[in-house]
PyMOL Python script that loads the backbone (N, CA, C, O; Angstrom):
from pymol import cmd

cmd.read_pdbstr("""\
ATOM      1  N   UNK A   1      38.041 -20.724  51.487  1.00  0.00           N
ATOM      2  CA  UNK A   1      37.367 -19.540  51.038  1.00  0.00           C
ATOM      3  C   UNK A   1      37.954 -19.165  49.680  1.00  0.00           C
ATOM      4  O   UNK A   1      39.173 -19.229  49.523  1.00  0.00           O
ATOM      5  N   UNK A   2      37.275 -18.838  48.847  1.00  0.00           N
ATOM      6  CA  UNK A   2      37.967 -18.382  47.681  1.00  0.00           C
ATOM      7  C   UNK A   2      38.005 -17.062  47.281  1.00  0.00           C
ATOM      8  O   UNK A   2      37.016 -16.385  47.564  1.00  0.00           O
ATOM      9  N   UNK A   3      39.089 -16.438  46.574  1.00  0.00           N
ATOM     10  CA  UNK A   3      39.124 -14.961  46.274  1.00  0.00           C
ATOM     11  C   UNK A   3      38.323 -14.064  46.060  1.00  0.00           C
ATOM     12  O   UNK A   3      38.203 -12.901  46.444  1.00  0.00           O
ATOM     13  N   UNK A   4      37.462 -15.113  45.018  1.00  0.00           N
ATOM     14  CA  UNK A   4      36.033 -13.800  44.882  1.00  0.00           C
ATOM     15  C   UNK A   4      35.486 -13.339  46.155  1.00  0.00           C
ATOM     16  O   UNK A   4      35.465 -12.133  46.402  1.00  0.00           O
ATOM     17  N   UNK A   5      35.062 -14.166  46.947  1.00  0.00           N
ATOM     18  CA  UNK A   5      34.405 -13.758  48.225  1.00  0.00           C
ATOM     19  C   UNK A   5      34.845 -12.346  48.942  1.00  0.00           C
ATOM     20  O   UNK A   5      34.061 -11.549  49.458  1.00  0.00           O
ATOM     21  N   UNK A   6      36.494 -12.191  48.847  1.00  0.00           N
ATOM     22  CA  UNK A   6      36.706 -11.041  49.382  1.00  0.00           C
ATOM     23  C   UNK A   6      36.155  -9.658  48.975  1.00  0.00           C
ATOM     24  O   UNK A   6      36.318  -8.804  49.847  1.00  0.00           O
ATOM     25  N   UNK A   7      35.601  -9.285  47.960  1.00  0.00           N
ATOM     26  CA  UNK A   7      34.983  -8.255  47.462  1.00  0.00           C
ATOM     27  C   UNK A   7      33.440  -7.804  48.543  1.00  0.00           C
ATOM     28  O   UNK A   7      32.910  -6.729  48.825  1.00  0.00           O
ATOM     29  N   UNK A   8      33.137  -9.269  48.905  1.00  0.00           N
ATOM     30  CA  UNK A   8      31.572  -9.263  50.008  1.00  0.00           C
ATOM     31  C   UNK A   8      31.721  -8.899  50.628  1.00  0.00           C
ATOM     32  O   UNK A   8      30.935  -8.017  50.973  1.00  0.00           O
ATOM     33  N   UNK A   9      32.991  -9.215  51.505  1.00  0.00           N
ATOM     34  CA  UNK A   9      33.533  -9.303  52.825  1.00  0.00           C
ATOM     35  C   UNK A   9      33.734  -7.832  53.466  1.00  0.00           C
ATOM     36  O   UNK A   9      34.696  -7.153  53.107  1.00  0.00           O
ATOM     37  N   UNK A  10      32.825  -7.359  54.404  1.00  0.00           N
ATOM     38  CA  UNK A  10      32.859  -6.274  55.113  1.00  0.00           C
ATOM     39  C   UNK A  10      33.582  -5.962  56.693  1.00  0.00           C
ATOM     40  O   UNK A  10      33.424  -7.092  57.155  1.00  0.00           O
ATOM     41  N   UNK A  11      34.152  -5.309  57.630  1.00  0.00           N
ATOM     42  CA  UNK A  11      34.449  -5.062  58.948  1.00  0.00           C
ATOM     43  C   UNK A  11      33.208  -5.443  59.415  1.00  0.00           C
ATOM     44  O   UNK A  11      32.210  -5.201  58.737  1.00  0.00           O
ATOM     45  N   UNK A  12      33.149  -5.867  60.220  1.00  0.00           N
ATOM     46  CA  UNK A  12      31.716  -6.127  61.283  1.00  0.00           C
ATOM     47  C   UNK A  12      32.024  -4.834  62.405  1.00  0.00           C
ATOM     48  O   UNK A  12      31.322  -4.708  63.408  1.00  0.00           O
ATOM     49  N   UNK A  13      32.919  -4.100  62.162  1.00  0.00           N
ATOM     50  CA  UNK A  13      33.264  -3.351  63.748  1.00  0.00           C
ATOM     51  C   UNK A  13      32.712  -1.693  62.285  1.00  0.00           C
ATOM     52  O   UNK A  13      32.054  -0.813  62.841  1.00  0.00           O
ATOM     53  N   UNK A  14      32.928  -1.492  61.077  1.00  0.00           N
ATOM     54  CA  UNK A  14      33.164  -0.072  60.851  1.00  0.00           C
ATOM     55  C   UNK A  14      32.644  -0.006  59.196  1.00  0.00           C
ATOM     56  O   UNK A  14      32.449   0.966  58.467  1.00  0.00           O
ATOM     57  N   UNK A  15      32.507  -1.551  58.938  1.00  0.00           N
ATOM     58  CA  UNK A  15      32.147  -1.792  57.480  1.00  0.00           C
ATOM     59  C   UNK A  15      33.341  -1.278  56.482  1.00  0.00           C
ATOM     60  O   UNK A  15      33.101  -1.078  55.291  1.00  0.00           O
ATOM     61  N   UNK A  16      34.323  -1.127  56.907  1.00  0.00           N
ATOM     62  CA  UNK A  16      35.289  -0.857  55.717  1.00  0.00           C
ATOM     63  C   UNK A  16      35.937  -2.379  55.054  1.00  0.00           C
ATOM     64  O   UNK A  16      35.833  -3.521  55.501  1.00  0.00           O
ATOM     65  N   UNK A  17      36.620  -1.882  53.839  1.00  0.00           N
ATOM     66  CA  UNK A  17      37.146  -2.683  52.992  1.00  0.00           C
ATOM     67  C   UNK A  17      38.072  -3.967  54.044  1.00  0.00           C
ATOM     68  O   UNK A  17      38.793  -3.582  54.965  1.00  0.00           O
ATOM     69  N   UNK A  18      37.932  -5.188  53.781  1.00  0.00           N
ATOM     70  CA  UNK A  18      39.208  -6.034  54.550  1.00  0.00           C
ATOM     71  C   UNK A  18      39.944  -6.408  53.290  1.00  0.00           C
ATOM     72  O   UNK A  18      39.414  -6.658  52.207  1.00  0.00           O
ATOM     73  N   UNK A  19      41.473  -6.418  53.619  1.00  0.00           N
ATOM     74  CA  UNK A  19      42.387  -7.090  52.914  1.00  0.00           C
ATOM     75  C   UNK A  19      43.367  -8.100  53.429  1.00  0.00           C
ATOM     76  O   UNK A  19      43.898  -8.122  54.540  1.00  0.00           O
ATOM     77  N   UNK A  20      43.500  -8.856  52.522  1.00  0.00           N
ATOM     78  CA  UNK A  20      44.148 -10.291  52.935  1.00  0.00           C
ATOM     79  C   UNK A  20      45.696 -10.118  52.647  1.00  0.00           C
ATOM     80  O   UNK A  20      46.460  -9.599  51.833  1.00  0.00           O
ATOM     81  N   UNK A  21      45.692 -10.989  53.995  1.00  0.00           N
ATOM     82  CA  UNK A  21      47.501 -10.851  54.166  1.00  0.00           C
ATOM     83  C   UNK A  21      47.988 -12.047  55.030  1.00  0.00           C
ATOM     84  O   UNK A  21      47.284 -12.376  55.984  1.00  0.00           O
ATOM     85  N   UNK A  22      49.238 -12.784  54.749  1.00  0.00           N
ATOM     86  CA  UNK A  22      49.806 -14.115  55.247  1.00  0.00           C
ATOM     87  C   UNK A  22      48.702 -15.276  54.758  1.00  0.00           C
ATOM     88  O   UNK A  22      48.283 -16.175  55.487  1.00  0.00           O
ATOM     89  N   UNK A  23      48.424 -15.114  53.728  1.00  0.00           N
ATOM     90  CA  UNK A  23      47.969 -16.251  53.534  1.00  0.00           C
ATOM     91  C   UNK A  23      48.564 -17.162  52.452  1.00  0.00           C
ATOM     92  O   UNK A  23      49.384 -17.051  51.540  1.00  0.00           O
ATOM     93  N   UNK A  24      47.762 -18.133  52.980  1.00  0.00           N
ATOM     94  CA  UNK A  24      48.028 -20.029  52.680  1.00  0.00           C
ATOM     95  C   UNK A  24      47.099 -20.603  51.665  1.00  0.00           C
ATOM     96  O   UNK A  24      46.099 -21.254  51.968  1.00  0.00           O
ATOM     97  N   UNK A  25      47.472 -20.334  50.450  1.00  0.00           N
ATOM     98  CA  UNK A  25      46.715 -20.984  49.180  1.00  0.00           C
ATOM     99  C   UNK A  25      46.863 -22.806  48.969  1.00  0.00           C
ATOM    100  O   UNK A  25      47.901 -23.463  49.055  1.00  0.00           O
ATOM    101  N   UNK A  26      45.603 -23.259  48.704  1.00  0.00           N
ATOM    102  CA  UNK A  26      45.602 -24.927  48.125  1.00  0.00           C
ATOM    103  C   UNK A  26      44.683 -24.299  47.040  1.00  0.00           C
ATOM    104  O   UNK A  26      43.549 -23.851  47.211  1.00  0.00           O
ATOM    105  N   UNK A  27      45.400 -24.357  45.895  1.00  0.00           N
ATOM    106  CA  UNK A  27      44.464 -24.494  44.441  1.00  0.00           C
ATOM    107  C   UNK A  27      43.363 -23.061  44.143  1.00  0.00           C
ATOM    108  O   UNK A  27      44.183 -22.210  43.800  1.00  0.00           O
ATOM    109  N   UNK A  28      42.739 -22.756  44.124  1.00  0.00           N
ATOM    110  CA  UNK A  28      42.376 -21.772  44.618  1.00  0.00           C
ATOM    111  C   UNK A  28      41.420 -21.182  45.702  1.00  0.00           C
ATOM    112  O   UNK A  28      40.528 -20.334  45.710  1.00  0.00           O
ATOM    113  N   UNK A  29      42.184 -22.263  46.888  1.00  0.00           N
ATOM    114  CA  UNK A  29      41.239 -21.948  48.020  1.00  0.00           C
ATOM    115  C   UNK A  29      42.272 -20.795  48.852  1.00  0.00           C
ATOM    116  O   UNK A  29      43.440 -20.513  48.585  1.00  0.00           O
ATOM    117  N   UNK A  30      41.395 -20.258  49.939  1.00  0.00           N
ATOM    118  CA  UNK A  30      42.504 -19.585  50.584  1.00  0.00           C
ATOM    119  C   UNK A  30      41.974 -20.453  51.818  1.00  0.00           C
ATOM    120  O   UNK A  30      40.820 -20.795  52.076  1.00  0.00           O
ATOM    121  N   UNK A  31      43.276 -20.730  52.565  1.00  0.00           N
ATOM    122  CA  UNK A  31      43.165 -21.914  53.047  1.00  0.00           C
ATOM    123  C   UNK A  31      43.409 -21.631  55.087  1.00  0.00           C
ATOM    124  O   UNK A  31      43.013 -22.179  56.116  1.00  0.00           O
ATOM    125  N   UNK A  32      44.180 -20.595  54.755  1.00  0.00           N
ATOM    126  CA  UNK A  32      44.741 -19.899  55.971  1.00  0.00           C
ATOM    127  C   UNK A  32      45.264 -18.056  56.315  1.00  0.00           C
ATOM    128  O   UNK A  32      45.883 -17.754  55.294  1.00  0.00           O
ATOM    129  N   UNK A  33      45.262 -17.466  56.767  1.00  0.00           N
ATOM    130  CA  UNK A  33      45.938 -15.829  56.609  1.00  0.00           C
ATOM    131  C   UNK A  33      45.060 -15.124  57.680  1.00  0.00           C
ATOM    132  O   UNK A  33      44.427 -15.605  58.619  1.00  0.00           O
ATOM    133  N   UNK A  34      45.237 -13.620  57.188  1.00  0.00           N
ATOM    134  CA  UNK A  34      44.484 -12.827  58.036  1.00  0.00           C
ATOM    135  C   UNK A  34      43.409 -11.765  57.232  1.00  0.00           C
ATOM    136  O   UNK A  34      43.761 -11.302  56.148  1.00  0.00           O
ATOM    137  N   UNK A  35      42.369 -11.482  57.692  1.00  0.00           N
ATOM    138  CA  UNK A  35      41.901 -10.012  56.772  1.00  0.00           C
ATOM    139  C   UNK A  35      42.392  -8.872  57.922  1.00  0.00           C
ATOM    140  O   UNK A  35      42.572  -8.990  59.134  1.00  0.00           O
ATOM    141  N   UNK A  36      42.485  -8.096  57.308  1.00  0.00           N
ATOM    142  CA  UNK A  36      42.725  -6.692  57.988  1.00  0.00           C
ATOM    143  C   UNK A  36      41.698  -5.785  57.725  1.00  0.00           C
ATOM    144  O   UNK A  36      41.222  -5.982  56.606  1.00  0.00           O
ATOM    145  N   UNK A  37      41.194  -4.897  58.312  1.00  0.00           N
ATOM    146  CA  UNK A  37      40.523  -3.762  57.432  1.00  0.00           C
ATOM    147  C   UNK A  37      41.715  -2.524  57.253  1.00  0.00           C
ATOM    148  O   UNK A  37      42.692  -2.106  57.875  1.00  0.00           O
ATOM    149  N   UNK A  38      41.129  -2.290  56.253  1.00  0.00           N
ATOM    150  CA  UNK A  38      41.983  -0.888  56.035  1.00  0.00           C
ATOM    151  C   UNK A  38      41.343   0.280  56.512  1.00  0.00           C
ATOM    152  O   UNK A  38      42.051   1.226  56.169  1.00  0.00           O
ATOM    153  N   UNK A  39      40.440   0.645  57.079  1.00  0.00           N
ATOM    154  CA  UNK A  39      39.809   1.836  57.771  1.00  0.00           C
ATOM    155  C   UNK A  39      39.937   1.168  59.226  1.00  0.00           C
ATOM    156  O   UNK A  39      40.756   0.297  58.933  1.00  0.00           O
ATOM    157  N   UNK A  40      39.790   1.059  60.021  1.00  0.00           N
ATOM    158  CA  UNK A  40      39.968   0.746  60.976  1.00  0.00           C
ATOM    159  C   UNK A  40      41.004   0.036  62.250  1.00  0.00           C
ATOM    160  O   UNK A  40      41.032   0.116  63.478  1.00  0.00           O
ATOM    161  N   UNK A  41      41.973  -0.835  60.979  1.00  0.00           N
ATOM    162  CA  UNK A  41      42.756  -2.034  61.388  1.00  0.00           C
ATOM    163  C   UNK A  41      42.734  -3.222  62.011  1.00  0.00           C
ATOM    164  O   UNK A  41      43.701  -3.963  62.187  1.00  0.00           O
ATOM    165  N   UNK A  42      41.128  -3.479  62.490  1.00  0.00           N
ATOM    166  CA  UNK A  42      40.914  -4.635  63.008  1.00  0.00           C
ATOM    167  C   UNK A  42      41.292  -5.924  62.040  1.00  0.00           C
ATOM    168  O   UNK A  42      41.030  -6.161  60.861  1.00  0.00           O
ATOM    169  N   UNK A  43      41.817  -6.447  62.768  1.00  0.00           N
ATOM    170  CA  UNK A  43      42.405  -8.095  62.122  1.00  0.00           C
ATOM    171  C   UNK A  43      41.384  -9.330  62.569  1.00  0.00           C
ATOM    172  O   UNK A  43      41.054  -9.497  63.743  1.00  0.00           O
ATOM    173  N   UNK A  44      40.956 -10.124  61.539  1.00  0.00           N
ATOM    174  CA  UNK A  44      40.616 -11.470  61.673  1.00  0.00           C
ATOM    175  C   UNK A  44      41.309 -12.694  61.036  1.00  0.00           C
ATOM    176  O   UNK A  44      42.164 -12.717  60.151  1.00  0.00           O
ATOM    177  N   UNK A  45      40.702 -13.742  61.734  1.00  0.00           N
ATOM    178  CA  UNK A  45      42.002 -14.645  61.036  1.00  0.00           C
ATOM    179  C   UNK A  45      41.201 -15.403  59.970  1.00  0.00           C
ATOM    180  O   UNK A  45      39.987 -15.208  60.008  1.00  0.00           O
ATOM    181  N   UNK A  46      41.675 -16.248  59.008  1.00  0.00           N
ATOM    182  CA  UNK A  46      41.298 -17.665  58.264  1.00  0.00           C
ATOM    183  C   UNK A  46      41.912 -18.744  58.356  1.00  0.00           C
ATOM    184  O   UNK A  46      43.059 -19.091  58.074  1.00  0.00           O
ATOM    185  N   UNK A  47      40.615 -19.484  58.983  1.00  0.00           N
ATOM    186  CA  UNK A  47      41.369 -20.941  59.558  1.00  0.00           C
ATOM    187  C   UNK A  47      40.516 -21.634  58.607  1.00  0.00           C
ATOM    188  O   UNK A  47      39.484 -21.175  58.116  1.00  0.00           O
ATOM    189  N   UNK A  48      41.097 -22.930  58.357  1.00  0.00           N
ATOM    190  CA  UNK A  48      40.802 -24.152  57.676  1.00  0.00           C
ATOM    191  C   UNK A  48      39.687 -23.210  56.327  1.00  0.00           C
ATOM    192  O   UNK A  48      38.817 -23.940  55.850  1.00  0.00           O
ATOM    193  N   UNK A  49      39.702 -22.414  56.027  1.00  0.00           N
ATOM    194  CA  UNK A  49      39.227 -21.801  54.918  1.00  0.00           C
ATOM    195  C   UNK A  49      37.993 -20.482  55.018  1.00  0.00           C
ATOM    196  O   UNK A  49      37.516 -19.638  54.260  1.00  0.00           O
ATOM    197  N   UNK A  50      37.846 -20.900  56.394  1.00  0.00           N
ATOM    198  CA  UNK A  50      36.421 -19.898  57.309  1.00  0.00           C
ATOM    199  C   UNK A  50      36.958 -19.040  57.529  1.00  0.00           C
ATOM    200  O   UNK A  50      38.083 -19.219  57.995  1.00  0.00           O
ATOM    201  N   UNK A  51      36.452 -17.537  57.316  1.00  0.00           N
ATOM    202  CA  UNK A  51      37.292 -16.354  57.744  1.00  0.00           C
ATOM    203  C   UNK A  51      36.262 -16.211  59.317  1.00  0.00           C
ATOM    204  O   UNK A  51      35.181 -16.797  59.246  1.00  0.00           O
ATOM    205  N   UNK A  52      36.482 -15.681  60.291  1.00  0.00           N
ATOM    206  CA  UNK A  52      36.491 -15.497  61.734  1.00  0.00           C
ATOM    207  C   UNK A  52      35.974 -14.212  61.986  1.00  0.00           C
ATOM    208  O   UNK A  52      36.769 -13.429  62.506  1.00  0.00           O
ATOM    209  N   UNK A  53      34.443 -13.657  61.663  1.00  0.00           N
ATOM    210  CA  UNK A  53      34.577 -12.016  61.595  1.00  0.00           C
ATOM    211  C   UNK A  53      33.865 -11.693  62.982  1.00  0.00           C
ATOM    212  O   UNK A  53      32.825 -11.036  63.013  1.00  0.00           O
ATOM    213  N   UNK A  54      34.434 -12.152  64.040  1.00  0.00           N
ATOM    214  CA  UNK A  54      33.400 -12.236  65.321  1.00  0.00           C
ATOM    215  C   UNK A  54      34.279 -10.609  66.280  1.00  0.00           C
ATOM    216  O   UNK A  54      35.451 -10.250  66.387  1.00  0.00           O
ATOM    217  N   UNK A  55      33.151 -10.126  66.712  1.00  0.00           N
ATOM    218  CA  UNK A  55      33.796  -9.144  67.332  1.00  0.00           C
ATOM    219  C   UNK A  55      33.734  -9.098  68.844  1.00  0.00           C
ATOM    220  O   UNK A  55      32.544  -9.187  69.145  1.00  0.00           O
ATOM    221  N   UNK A  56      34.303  -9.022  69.668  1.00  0.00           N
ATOM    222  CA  UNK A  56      34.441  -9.158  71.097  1.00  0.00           C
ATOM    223  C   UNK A  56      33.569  -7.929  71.623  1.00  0.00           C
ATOM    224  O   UNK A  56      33.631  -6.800  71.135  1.00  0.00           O
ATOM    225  N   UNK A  57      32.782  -8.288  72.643  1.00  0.00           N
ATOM    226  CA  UNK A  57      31.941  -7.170  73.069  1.00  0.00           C
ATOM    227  C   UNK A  57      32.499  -6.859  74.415  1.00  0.00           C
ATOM    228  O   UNK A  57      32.020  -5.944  75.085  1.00  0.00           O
TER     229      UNK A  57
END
""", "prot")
cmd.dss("prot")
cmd.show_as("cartoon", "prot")
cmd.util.cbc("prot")
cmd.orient("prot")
């Protein structure tokens, strides 16, 4: 996933801002980490470069 993308990137649970944290750069991919939201605190992860925005019902 690359940096720009995070600006798109919305909460699926509250629509607030997510920010990235523990992550694992190759070149300028982001390769691994977590988003957080900052209104809410729900965490998702990034694996192999896919961020994970699935919400448990």
């Amino acid at each position: 996933m690359h940096q720009r993308f995070l600006d798109l990137l919305r909460c699926p649970i509250c629509h607030g801002t997510l920010e990235l944290g523990d992550a694992v750069r190759e070149d300028e991919e982001i390769v691994s980490g977590t988003l957080a939201c900052a209104a809410c605190g729900a965490a998702y992860p990034i694996r192999e470069g896919i961020p994970y925005l699935l919400v448990e019902e």
